[in-house]
N, C-alpha and C positions, 0 to 999 in steps of 0.2 A: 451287235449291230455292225456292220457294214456301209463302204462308204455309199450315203444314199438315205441311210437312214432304215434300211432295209435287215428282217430280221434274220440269222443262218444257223447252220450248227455245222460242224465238224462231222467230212463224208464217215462213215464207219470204217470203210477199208483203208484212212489215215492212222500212221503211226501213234494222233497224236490225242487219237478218238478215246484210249482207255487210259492216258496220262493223264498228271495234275491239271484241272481246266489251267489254261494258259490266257494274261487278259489280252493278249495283243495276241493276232496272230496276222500271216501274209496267203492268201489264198493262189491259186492259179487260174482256177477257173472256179462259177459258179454254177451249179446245174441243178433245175427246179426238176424235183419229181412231185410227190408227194410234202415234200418241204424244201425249204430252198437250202442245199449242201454245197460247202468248201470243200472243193476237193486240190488234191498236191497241196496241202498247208505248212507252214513253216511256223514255230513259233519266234517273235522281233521284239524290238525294245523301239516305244515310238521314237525316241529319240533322235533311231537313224530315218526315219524319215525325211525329216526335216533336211537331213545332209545328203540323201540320196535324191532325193526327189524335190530341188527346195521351188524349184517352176511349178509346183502343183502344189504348194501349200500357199497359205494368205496366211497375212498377221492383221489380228482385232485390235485395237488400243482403246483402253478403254481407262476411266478409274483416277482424273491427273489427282497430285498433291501434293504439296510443298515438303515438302524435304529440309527440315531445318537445320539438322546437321551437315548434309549434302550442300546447301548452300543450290538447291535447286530444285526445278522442279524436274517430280520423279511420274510415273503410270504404270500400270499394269499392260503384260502384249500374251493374248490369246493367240497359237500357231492352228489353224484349221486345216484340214486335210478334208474335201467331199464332204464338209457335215462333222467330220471327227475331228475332237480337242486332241490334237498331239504334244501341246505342249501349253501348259496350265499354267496364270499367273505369275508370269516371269517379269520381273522391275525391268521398265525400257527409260532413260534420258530422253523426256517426254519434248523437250524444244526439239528435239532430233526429228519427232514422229510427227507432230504437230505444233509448230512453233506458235500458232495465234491462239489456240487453247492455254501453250502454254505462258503465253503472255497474260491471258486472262488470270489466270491461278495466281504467276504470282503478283501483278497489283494488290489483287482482291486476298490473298492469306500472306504475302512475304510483306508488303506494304501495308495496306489498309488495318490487316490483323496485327502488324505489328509481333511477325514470326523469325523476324531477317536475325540471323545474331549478327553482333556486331554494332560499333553507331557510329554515323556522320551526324552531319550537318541536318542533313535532311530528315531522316529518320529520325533525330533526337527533337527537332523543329513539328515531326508530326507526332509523334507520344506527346509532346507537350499539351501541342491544341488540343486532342483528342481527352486526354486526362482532363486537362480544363473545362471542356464540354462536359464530360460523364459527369466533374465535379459540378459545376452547373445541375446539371439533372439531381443531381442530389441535395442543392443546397435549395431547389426552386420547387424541390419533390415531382422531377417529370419524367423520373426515369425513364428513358426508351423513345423520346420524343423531343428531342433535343441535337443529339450527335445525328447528321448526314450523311452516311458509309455509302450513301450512290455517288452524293458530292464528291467525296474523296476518291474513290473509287474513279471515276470519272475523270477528276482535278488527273492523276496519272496518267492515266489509260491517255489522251490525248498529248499529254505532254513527253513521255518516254519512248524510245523509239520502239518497233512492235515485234523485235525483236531479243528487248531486253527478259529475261527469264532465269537471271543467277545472280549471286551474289556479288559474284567478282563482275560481269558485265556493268552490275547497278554502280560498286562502288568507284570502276573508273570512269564511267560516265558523270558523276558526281565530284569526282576527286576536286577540281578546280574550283575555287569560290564563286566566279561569275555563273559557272553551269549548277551548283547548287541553289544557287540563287534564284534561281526562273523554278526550281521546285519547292519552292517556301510557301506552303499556306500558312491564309490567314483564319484566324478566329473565324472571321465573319464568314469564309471561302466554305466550311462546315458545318454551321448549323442552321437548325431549322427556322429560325424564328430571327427575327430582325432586332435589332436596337434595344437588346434586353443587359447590354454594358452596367448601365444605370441601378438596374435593378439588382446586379450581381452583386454591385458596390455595398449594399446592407449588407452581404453576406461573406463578412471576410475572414477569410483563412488564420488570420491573428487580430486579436482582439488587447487593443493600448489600452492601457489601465495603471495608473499612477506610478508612470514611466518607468512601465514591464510594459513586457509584450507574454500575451498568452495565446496559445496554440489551440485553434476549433477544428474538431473533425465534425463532418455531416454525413446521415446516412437517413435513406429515406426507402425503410424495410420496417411493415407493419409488424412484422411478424418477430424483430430482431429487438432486442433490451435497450439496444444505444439508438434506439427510431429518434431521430432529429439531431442535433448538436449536443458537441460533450466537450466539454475543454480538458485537454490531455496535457497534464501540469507533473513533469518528476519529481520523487521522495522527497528530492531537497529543497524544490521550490516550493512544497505544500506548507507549511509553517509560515509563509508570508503570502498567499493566495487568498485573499480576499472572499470570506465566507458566504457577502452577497453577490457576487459578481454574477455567476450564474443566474441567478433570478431574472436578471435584466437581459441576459441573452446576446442577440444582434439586434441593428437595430430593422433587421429586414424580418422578425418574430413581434418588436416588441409591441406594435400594433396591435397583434390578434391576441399578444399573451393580456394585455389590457382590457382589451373590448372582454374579454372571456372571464378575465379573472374581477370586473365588475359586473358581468350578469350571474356569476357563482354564488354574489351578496343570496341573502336573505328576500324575500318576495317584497316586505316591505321599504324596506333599504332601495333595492333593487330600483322600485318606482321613484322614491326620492331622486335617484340620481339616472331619470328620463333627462333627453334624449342621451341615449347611452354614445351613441357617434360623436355629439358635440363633448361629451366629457371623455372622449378617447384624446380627439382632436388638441384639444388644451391640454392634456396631460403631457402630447409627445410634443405638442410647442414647446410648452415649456422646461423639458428637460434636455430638449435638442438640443441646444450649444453646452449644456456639463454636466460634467463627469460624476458621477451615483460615488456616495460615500456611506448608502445605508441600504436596504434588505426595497425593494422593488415596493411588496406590499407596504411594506411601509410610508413611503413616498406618496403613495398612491390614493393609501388612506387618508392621511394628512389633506393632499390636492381633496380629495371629495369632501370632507368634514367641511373644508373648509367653504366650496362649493354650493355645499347645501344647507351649513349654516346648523349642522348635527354635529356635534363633540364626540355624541356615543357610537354613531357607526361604527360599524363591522362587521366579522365574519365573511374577508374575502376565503375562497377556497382555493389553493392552489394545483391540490390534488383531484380538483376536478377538471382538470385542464388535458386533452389529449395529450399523448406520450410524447407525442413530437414538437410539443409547444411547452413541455418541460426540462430545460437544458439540466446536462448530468456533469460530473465530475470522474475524469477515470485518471487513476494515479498507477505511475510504472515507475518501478527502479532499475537501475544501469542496463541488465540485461534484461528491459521489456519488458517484463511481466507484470502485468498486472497485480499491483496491491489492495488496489480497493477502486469500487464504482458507486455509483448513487447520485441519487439529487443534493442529501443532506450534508453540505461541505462539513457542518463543525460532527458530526456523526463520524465521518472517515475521518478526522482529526483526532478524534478523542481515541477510535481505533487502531491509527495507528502512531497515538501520543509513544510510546512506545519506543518503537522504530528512530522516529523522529528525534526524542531523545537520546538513544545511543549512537546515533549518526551524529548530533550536534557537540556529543559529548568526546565523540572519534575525534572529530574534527578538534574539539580547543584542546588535546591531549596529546597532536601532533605537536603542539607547542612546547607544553606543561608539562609532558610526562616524562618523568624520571625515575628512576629505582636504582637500591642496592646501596645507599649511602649511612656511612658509620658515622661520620661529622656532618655539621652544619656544609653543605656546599651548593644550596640553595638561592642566593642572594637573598634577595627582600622577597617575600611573598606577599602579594597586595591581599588585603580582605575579598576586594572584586577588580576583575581587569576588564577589561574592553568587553563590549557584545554581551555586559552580564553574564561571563563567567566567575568562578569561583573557585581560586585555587587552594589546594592545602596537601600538607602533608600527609603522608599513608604509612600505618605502621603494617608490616613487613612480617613480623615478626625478631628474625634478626636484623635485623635491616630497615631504613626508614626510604621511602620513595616520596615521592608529589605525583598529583594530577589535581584536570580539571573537574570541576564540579556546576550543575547545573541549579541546583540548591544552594542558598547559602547555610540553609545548618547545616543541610548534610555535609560541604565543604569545614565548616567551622569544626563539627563533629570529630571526625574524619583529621583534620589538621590538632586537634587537641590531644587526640591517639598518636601521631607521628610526632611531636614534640617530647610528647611524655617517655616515649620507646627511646627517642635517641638522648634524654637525658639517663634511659637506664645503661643504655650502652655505653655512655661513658663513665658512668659511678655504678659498672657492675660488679665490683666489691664489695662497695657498701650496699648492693640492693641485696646480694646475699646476707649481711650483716640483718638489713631489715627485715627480712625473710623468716630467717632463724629465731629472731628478739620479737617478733611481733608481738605488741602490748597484752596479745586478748587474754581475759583473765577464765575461770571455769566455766562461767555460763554462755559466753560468747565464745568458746573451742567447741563445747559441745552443742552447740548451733549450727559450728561452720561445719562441725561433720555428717550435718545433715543437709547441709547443701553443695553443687555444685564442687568438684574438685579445685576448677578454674578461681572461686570466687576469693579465697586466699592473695590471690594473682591482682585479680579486680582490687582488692583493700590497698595493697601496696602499690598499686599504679596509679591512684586516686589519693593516697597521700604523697607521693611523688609531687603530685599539679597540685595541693597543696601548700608542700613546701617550695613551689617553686613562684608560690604567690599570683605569676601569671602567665597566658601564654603567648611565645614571641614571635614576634612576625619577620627577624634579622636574627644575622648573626651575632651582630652587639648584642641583641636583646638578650640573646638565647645564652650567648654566656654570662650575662649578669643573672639570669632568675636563675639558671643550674647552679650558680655560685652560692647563690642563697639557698636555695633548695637542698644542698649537700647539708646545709646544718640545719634546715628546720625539717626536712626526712623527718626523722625519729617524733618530733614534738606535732606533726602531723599525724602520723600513727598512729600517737595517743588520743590525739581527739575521736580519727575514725573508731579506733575499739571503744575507746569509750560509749558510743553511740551505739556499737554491736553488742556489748553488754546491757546497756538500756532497754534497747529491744528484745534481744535473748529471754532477758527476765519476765520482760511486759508478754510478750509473746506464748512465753509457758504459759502464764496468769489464762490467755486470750485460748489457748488450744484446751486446758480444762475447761474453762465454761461453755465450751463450745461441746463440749464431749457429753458435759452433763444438760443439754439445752439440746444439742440434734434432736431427737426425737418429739417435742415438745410441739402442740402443734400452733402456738403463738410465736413462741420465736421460730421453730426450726425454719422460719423463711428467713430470719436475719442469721442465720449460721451458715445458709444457702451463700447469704450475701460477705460475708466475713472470707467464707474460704476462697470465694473468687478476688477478693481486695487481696487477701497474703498470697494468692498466685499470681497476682499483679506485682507486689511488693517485692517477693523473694525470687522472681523470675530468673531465668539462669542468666549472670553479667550485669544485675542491678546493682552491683558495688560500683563496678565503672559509669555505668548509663547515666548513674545518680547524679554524680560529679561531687566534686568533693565541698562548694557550698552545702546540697541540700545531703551528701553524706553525712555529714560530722550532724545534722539536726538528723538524722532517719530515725530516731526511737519515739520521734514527736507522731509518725503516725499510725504505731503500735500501742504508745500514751492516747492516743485518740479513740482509737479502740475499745482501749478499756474507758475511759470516759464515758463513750458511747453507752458501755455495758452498764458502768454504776447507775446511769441518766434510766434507764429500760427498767430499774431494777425499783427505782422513788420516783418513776415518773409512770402515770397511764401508756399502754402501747401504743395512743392514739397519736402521740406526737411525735414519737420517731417515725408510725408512716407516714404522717404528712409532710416530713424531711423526706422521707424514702420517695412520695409521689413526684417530688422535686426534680431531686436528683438522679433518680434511676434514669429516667428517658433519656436524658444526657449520658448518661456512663454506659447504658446499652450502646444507645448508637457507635460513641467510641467506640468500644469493643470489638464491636464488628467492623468498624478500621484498621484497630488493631490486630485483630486475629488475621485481617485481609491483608499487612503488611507490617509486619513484627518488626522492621528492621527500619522504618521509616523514623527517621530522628522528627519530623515534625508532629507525627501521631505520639512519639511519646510522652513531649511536649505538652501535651496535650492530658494525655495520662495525669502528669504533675501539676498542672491547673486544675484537674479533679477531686486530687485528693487533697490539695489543699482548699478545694469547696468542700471538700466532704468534712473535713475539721473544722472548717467555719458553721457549720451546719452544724451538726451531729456533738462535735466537742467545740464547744466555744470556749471554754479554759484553758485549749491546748494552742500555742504561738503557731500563725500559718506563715507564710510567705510570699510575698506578693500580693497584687492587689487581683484578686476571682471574683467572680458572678456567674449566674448563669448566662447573661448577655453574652460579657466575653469569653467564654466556653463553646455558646451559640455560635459566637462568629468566628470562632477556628474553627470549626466543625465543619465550619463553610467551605471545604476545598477541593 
């Protein structure tokens, strides 16, 4: 094309007729025959146009836009020649070219958009309002119909001089407090709607609750999981967040969650509590001026029962309630991220009980924790200190440490092992001596080499706390019972073996008639139940777990045993299962706490409330300990 807009070709008798097409070329003249030919043609680079000929080019501007790096507004400049692009989308400093365009730009994308980097006075004055509006639109659900951007937009445009269009212009005309001052909107200056202050007030950004403060995010997105309010409460503060809070909301919800969550009743419910407006009305009278100490529904039920003079009401439904009239719970640790969300406060609690306990646990062991100690250099160690911790000693191995403890057995536990370790490190001579001499006579050596390597280990650190009679919580204490302990050692030992010979013996008795009974199809369900009681019983570390009270008794519940067996043997099978119907459903359940946490000192506990029911039961000749039931059973089971 040519300038004109006019179609040519390159004459034939040109140099430049059988070369590479060229896109630019300079013609001399044009001469129509049968088509229209360049003749004398030159191949150019449009470039030199522009600097050869710049009286016959124009420039287009077209395209403004803020430039945020730039700190200005930037545009596009098209060079024309006759019709022809000689110089395509070249960046021009648009105030240059057009100063009122470019004052438009930037009110409207450096201010209004909130694109300027950098922050005054002003600018931080209008993010505020601005965010406050959107926050409004979200907390009133009006998205998009709330924030003013003509207002604002405007509010500038008249006030700035109409030359302002950078960054550096803006901030020294601002620099001075009095001139930033004449640029301060107000709330009211951008938005749409008049005297809705009031109404914002229901919906506050923090929510006072038995002097805390709790943090509400809103979001008012059908389409998004967090649609309405969620209180955003950290790892640390969830352990003390108030499991109904949420339910009640704000109180710019708690209106519609009312009216809503009493037309959810039951049909006939439902009518009992016509007009359903004047029973909203009273409800938020009377919970106006205080502060909720229990679950909303609840409350609420209560207020109607009593209203209508029904006891049995119920069946509010919560879960019938739109998403956005259902406040959530979302939990973040140090770096944000999200740990858990949901309606269900005690739900994410239990989830991340967890969490929460190695965190509470980090925390009292910045205090408490110690390691690597051969002597007593503990001071006093309290049973419980402050915040219901629970300190104690830790056995080490070579070495005895402390920390804290969230449990008190598990502390107790745990502290019974760290005493006992550091009386063997200082009478590690004589625990060699004990070692060596250990009482056990034939039937209780060849037991023990059928168990556990360790459990050897277990006998002599359970006659250790034996002979130490008790355990110390000072160091006075600790060296009067090791003092004792060094000469009752030995006469402890004897008690434990003795105990492992009793059982040894009872136990071979217990593994033959088992042997001759499996296959049997009356008992083989009580041989079923035998083998899991002695893998309860001889479990790896039951020498220690036992402790050396119910050690030195342990052959009482291999004599139980057999009891059992002689009873199966002159009595109908009918009444060992109706002991068995008793007891099994309890000892199941255990089990499966057990199996679920093998190392929990209060499950094992538990364990030993069992079989001392199971010998109240089953052998009644045989001495139990403690007072068992299945009541009390039941209610440890409860945890």
């Amino acid at each position: 094309h040519s300038v004109g807009n006019r179609q040519f070709a390159v004459f034939p008798g040109s140099g430049l007729f059988k070369s590479k097409r060229a896109l630019w070329v300079l013609g001399f003249e044009l001469v129509e025959t049968s088509r229209l030919w360049a003749r004398k043609v030159a191949e150019i680079d449009p470039k030199w146009v522009e600097e050869v000929v710049p009286h016959l080019c124009r420039s287009k501007y077209h395209s403004p836009y803020w430039n945020e790096q730039q700190g200005a507004v930037y545009g596009t400049e098209d060079v024309l020649l006759g019709g022809l692009t000689v110089v395509e989308g070249r960046r021009v400093f648009f105030g240059r070219v057009n100063p009122k365009m470019a004052f438009e730009v930037f009110v409207r994308e450096a201010l209004v958009d909130g694109k300027m980097r950098g922050n005054n006075l002003v600018t931080q004055n209008l993010a505020w309002v601005k965010e406050t509006i959107l926050g409004a639109e979200r907390k009133l659900r009006r998205v998009g119909y709330l924030w003013n951007e003509v207002a604002a937009y405007d509010f500038f445009f008249e006030r700035l001089p109409a030359a302002t269009n950078t960054t550096k212009q803006f901030y020294k005309l601002t620099e001075k407090p009095e001139d930033a001052g004449k640029l301060m909107v107000r709330f009211s200056d951008l938005i749409w709607e008049e005297d809705i202050e009031d109404r914002l007030r229901l919906f506050p950004d923090v929510v006072e609750h038995g002097g805390r403060e709790w943090q509400v995010k809103y979001v008012s997105d059908l389409e998004s999981d967090d649609d309405g309010l969620t209180f955003e409460v950290g790892i640390d503060e969830l352990a003390i967040f108030p499991d109904y809070l949420p339910s009640w909301g704000v109180p710019g919800i708690l209106e519609d969650r009312v009216e809503l969550l009493i037309r959810s009743l039951p049909k006939d419910w439902r009518r009992e509590c016509q007009p359903v407006a004047e029973k909203v009305s009273g409800f938020i009278s009377m919970w106006g001026d205080w502060e909720p100490q229990g679950h909303l529904d609840e409350a609420l039920l209560e207020y109607l029962r009593e209203k209508v003079g029904r006891n049995s009401l119920e069946g509010l439904e919560a879960s019938r309630l739109p998403q956005h009239l259902r406040p959530k719970l979302r939990v973040r640790n140090e770096m944000d991220e999200v740990m858990a969300f949901g309606e269900d406060v005690w739900a994410i609690k239990k989830k991340l009980a967890g969490e929460l306990r190695a965190r509470r646990e980090a925390a009292a062991n910045e205090e408490w924790e110690m390691t690597g100690g051969e002597v007593w250099s503990f001071g006093e160690i309290p049973v419980e200190a402050e915040d219901g911790i629970f300190p104690g000693l830790v056995d080490e191995g070579n070495t005895v440490g402390m920390r804290a403890y969230l449990e008190r057995e598990e502390a107790a536990e745990s502290h019974r092992a760290g005493v006992v370790r550091l009386f063997l490190i200082e009478y590690a001579e004589h625990c060699q001596y004990v070692r060596k001499n250990f009482p056990l006579k034939m039937a209780g050596r060849f037991m023990l080499s059928l168990l556990p390597e360790e459990t050897l280990e277990d006998f002599i650190r359970v006659s250790a706390e034996g002979g130490m009679k008790r355990i110390a919580r000072t160091e006075e204490e600790f060296g009067e019972s090791s003092a004792i302990g060094r000469g009752e050692w030995f006469a402890s030992a004897e008690k434990v073996a003795g105990a492992v010979e009793g059982m040894a013996e009872a136990d071979g008795r217990v593994r033959e008639w088992m042997n001759e009974n499996r296959q049997d199809r009356h008992l083989g369900e009580v041989v079923t139940q035998l083998e899991e009681q002695r893998e309860w019983l001889l479990r790896p570390g039951f020498g220690w777990l036992a402790g050396y009270d119910r050690m030195q008794r342990y052959q009482r519940y291999f004599y139980g045993i057999e009891d059992r067996i002689s009873r199966l043997e002159t009595q109908p099978l009918i009444r060992d299962e109706e002991k068995q119907n008793q007891f099994l459903p309890l000892w199941d359940e255990w089990m499966i706490l057990w199996n679920k946490y093998p190392q929990a000192v209060r499950i094992w506990e538990i364990g030993w409330m069992l079989e001392e029911w199971r010998l109240q039961l089953f052998a009644p000749g045989v001495p139990h300990m403690g007072k068992v039931s299945a009541k009390r059973i039941q209610k440890a089971l409860e945890i």
